[in-house]
C-alpha positions as YAML, in Angstrom:
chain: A
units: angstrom
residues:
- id: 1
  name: UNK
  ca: [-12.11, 57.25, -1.84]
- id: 2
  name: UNK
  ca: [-9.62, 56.74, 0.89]
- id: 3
  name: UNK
  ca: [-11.86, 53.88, 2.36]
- id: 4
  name: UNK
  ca: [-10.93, 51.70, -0.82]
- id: 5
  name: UNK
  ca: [-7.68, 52.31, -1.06]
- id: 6
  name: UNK
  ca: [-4.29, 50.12, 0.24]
- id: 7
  name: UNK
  ca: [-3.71, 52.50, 2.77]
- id: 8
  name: UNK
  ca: [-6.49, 52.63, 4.36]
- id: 9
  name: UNK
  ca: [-7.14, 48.81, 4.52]
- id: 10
  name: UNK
  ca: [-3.93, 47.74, 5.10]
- id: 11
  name: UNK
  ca: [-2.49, 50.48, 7.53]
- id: 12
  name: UNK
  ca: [-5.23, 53.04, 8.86]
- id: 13
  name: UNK
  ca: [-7.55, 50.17, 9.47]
- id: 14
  name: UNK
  ca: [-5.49, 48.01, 11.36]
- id: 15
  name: UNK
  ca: [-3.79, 50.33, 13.21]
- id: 16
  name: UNK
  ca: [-7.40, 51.48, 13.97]
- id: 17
  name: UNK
  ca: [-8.13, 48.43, 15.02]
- id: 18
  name: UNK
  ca: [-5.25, 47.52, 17.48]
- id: 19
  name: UNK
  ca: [-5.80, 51.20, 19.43]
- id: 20
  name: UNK
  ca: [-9.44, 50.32, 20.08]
- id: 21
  name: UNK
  ca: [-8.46, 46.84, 21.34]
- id: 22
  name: UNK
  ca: [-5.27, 48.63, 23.31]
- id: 23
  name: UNK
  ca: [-8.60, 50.51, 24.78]
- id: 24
  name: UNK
  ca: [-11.16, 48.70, 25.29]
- id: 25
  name: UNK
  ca: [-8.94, 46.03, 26.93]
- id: 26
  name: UNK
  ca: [-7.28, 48.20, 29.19]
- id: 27
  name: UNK
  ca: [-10.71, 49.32, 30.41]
- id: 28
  name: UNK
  ca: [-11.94, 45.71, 31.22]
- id: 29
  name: UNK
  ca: [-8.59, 45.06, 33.08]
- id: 30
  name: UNK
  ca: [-9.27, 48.57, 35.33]
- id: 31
  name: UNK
  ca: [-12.86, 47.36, 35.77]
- id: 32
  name: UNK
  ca: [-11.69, 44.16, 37.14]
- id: 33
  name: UNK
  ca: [-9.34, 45.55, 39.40]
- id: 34
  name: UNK
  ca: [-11.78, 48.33, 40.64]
- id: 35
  name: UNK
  ca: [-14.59, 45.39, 41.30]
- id: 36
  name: UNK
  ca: [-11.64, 43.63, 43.43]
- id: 37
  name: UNK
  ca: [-11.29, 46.72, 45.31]
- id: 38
  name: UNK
  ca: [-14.93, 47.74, 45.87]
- id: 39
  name: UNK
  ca: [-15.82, 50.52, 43.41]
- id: 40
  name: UNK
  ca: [-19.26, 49.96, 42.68]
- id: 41
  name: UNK
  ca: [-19.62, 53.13, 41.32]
- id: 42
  name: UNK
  ca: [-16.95, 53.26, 38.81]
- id: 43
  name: UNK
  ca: [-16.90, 49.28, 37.51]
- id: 44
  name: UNK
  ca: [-20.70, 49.67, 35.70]
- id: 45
  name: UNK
  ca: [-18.98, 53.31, 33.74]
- id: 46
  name: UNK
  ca: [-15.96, 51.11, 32.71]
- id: 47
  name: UNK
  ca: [-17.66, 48.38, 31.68]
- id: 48
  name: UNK
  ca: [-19.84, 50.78, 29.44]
- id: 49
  name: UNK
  ca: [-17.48, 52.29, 27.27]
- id: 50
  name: UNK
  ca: [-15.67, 49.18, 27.24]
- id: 51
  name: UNK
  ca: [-17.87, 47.40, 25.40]
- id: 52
  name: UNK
  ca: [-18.91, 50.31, 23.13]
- id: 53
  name: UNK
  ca: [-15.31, 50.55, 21.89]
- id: 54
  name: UNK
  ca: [-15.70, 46.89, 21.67]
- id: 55
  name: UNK
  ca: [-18.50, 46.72, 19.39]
- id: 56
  name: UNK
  ca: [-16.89, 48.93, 17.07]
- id: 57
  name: UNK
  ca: [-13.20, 47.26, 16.82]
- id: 58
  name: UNK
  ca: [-15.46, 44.34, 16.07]
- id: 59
  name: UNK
  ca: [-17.76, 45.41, 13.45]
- id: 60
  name: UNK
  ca: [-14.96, 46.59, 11.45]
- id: 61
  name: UNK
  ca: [-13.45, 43.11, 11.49]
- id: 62
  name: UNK
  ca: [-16.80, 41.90, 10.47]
- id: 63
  name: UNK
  ca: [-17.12, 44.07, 7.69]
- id: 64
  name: UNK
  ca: [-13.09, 43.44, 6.24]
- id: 65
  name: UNK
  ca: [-13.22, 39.26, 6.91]
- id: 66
  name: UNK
  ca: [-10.92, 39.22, 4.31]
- id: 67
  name: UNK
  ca: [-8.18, 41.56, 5.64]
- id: 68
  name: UNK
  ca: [-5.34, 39.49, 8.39]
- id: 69
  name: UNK
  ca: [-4.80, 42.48, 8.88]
- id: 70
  name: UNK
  ca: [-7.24, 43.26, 11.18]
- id: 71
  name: UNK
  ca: [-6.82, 39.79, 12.85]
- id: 72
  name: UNK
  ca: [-3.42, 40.43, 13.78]
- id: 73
  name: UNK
  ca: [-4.23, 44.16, 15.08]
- id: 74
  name: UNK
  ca: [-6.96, 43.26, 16.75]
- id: 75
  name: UNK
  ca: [-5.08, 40.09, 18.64]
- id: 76
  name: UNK
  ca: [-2.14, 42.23, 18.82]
- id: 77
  name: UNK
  ca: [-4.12, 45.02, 20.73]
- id: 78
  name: UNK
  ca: [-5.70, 42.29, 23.03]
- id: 79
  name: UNK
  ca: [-2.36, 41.76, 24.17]
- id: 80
  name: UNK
  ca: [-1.04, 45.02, 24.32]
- id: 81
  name: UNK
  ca: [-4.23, 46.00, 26.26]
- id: 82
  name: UNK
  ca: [-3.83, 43.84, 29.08]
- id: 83
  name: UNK
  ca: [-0.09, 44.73, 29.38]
- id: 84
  name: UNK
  ca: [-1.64, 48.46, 29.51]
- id: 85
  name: UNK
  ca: [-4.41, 47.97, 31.60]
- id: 86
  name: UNK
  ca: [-1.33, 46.49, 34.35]
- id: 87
  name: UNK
  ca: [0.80, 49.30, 33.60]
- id: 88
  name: UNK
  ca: [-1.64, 51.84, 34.65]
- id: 89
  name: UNK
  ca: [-3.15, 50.32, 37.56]
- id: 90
  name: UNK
  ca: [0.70, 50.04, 38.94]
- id: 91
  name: UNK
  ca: [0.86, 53.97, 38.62]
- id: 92
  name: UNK
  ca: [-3.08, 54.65, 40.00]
- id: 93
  name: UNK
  ca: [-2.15, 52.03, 43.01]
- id: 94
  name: UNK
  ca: [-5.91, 52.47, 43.65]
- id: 95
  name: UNK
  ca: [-6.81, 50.91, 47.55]
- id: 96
  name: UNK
  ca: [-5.73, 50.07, 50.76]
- id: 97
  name: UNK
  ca: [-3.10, 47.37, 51.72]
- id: 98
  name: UNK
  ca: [-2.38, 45.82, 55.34]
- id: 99
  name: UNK
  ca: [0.79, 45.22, 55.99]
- id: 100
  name: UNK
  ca: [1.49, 43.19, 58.70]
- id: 101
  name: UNK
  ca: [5.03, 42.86, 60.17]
- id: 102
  name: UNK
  ca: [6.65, 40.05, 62.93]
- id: 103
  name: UNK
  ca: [10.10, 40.60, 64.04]
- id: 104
  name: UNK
  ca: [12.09, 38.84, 66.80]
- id: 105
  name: UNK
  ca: [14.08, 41.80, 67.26]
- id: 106
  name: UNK
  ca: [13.59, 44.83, 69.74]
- id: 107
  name: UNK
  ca: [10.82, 46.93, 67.08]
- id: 108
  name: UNK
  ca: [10.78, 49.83, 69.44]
- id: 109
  name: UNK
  ca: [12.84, 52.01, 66.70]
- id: 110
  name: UNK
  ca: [10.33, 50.62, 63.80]
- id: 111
  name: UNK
  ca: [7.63, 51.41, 65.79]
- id: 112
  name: UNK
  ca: [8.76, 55.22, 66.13]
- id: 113
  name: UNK
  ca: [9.72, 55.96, 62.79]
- id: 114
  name: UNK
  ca: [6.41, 54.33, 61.33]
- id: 115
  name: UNK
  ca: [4.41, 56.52, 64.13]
- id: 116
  name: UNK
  ca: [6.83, 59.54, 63.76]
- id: 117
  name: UNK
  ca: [6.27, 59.46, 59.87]
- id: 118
  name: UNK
  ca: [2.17, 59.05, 60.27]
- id: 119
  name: UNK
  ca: [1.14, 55.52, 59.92]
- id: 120
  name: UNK
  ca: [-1.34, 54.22, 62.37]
- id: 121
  name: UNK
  ca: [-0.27, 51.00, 63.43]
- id: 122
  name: UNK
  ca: [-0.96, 48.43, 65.77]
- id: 123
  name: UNK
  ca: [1.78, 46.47, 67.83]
- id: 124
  name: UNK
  ca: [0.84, 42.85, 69.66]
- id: 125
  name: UNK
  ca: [3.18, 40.97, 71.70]
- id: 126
  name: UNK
  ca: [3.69, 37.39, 69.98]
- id: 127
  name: UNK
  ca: [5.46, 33.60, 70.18]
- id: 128
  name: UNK
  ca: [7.19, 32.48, 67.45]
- id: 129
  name: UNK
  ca: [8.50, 29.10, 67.12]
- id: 130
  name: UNK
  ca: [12.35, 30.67, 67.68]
- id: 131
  name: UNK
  ca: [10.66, 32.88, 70.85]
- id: 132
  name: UNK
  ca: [9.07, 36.25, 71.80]
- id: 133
  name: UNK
  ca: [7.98, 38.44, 68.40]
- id: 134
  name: UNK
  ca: [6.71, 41.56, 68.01]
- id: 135
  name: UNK
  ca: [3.32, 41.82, 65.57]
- id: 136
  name: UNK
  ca: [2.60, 45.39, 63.71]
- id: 137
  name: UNK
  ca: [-0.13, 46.05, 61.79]
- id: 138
  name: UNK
  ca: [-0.76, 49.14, 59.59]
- id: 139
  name: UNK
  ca: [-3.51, 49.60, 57.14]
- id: 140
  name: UNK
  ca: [-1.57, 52.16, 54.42]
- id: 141
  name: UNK
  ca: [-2.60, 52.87, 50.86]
- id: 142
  name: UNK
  ca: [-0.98, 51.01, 47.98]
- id: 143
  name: UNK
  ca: [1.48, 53.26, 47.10]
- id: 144
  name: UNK
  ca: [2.69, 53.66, 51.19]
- id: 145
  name: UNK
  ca: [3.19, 50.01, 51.03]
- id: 146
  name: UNK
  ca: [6.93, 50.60, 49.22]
- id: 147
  name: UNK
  ca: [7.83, 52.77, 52.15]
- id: 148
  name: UNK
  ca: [6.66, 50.92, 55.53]
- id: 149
  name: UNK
  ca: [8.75, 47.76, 54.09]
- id: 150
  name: UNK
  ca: [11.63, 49.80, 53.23]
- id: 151
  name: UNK
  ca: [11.38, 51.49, 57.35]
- id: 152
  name: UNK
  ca: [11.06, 48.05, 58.37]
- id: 153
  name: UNK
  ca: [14.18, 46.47, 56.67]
- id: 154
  name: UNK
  ca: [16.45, 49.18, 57.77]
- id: 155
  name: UNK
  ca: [15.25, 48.63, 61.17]
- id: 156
  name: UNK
  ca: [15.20, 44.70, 61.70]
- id: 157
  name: UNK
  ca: [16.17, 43.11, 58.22]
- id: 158
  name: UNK
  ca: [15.34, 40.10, 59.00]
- id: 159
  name: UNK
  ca: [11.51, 40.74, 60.08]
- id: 160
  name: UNK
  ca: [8.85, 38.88, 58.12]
- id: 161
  name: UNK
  ca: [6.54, 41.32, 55.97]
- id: 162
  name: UNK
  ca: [3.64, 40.33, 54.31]
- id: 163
  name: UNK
  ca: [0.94, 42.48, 52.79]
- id: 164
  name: UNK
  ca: [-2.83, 41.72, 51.83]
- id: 165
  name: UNK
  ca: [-5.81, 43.99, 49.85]
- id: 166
  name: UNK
  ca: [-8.28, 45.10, 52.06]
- id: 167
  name: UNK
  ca: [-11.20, 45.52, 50.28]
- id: 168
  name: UNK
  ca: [-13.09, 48.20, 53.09]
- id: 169
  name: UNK
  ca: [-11.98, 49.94, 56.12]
- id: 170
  name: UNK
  ca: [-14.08, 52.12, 58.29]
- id: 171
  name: UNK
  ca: [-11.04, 54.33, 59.17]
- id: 172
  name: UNK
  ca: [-7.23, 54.77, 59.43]
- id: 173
  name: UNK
  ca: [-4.15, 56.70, 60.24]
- id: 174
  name: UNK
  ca: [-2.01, 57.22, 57.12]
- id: 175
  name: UNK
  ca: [0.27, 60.10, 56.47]
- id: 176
  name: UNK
  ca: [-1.12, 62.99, 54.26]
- id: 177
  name: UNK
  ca: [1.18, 65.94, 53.91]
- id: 178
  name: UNK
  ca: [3.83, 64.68, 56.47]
- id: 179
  name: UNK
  ca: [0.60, 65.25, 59.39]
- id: 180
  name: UNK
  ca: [-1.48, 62.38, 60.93]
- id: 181
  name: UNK
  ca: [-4.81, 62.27, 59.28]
- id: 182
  name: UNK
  ca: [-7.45, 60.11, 59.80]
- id: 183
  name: UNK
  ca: [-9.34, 59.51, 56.78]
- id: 184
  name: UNK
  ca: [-12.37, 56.82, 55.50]
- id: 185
  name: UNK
  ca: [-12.21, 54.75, 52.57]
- id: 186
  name: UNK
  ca: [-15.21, 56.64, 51.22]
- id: 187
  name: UNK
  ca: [-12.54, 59.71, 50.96]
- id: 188
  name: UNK
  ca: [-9.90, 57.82, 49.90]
- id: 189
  name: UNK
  ca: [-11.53, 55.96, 47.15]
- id: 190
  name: UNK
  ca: [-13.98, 58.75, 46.67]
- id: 191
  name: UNK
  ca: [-16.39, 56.53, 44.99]
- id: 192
  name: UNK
  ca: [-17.25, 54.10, 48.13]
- id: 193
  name: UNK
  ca: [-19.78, 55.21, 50.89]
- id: 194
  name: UNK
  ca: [-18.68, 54.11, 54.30]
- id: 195
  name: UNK
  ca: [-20.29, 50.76, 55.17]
- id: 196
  name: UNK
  ca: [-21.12, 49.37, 51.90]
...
């Protein structure tokens, strides 16, 4: 039987192994990242199959304790699952970001192109400890956030950016389709009912 031979427990085992770990890792670093950004909804689903893929990467070490084989695969797709958990919650960018901008410079150009390109944003007059600044605020979603500090370096280079999660926000201005659109978080995140 294949399940007794060299292949198997040396190769198809392991390798078994470190995919379910790549997995179930992955999962546990999404469902951390989606309890950081409010989604109630989707954290308990994660967290399910999770631990189901879990239980079964670990039973087979249980049942082979005297295979390394399976210690290194499954430490090896530990690893590998946290580096791919990161990876693909860099190309979800799931949430909202503030980005909040002070310049000493006139921002009147800055403040067009962000409003001109759809971004809601706020401006406040400000004092610095070198003089007068301008303040902008603009709630965006993750993957905006790359653009707005791009605008605002070719405008005043020299303007201090700095960018936070926001974890709920009743409503926004952010460009969809090159328009001005003003959308909820329970639309954006889909999972999230306003005011929760």
């Amino acid at each position: 039987m294949i399940e007794n031979s060299d292949l198997f427990n040396w190769v198809l085992l392991p390798v078994g192994i470190y995919l379910a770990r790549v997995t179930d890792v992955s999962l546990g670093t999404m469902r951390i990242i989606t309890l950081s950004r409010g989604l109630k909804k989707i954290a308990p689903i994660l967290g399910f199959i999770e631990i189901l893929i879990w239980l079964m990467a670990i039973r087979q070490i249980f049942n082979n304790l005297n295979n390394p084989a399976c210690y290194l695969a499954y430490a090896a797709g530990f690893a590998s699952g946290i580096f791919t958990g990161m990876w693909i919650e860099e190309r979800v960018a799931i949430g909202l970001r503030v980005v909040r901008i002070i310049t000493r410079f006139d921002a009147e150009e800055l403040i067009k192109a962000l409003r001109e390109s759809g971004f809601g944003i706020t401006v406040i007059d400000g004092e610095g400890s070198t003089g007068s600044v301008k303040i902008i605020f603009t709630v965006v979603r993750r993957k905006d956030v790359a653009t707005v500090t791009a605008m605002s370096k070719k405008f005043n280079p020299k303007s201090f950016i700095s960018v936070e999660d926001v974890r709920q926000a009743s409503e926004a201005i952010s460009p969809f389709n090159g328009s001005h659109s003003i959308f909820s978080t329970a639309n954006l995140l889909k999972f999230e009912k306003k005011g929760n």
